[in-house]
C-alpha positions as CSV (number, residue, x, y, z in Angstrom):
1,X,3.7,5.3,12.1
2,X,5.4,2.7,10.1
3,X,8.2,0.7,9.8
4,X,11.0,0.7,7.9
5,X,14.4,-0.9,7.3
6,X,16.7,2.1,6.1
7,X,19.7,3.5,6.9
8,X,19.6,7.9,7.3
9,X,23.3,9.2,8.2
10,X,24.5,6.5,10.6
11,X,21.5,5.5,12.1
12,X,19.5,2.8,11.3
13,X,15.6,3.8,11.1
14,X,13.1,2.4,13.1
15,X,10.2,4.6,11.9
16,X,9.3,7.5,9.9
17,X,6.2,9.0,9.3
18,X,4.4,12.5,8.5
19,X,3.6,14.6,11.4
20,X,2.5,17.7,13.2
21,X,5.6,19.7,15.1
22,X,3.6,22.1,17.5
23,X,5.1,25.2,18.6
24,X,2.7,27.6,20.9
25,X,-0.7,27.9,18.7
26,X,1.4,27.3,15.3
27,X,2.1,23.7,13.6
28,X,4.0,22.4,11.0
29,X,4.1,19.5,9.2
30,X,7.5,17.2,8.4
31,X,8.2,14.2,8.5
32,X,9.8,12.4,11.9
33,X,12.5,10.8,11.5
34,X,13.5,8.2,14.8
35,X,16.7,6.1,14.3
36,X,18.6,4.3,16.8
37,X,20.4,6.6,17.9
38,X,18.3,9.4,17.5
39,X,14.7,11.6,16.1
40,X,14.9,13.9,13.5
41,X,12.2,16.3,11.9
42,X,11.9,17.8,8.5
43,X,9.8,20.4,7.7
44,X,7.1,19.8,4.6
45,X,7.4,23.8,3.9
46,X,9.7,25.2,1.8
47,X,9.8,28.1,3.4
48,X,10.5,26.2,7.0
49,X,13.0,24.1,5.2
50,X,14.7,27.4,4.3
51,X,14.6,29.1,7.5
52,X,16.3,26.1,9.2
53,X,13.1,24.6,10.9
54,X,14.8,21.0,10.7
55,X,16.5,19.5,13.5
56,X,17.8,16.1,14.9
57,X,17.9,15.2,18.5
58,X,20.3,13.0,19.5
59,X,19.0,10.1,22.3
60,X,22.2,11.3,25.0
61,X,20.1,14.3,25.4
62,X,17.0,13.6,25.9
63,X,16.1,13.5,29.8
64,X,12.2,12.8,29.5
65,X,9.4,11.3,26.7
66,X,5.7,11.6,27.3
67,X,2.2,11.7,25.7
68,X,-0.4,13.7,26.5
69,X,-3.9,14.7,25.7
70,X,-6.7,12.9,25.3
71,X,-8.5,13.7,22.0
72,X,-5.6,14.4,20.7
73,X,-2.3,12.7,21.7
74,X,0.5,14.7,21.4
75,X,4.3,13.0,22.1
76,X,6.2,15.3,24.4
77,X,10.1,15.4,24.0
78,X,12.4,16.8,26.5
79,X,15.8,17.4,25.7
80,X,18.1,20.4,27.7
81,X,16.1,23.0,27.8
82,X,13.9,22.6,24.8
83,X,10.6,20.5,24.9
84,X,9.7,18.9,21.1
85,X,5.5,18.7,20.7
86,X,4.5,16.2,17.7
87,X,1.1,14.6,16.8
88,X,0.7,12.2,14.3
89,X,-2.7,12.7,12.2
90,X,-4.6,9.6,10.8
């Protein structure tokens, strides 16, 4: 991931880089998105773009962060009742 010193809505972002968003055996790539006040991914696909596959997490309502794996690291996001599954290819 890498830095950067924008503003997106009205948070200010601390990183954004291209990523994997795993769903079950399916992936897709975006681009995450994490601000101060909250993480936000953005499909690659046009298709995903147009069936509403982008969506922003505010911090308030997220109850647990992990990583797991060990090959492969994979940050877990727990928020309600959803869990968000990212990896970040080299």
């Amino acid at each position: 991931m890498h830095n950067e010193s924008s503003t997106v809505g009205s948070g200010l972002v601390l990183t954004e880089d291209e990523c994997l968003r795993h769903r079950g055996p399916l992936a897709q790539r975006g681009k995450f998105t994490l601000t101060d006040t909250s993480l936000t991914f953005n499909p690659s696909g046009r298709i995903e773009r147009l069936g509403g596959a982008a969506f922003q997490v505010d911090f308030g309502s997220i109850h647990r962060i992990c990583v797991s794996g060990w090959l492969e690291q994979r940050l877990e996001v727990y928020a309600g009742a959803e869990v968000y599954t990212f990896s970040f290819p080299e």
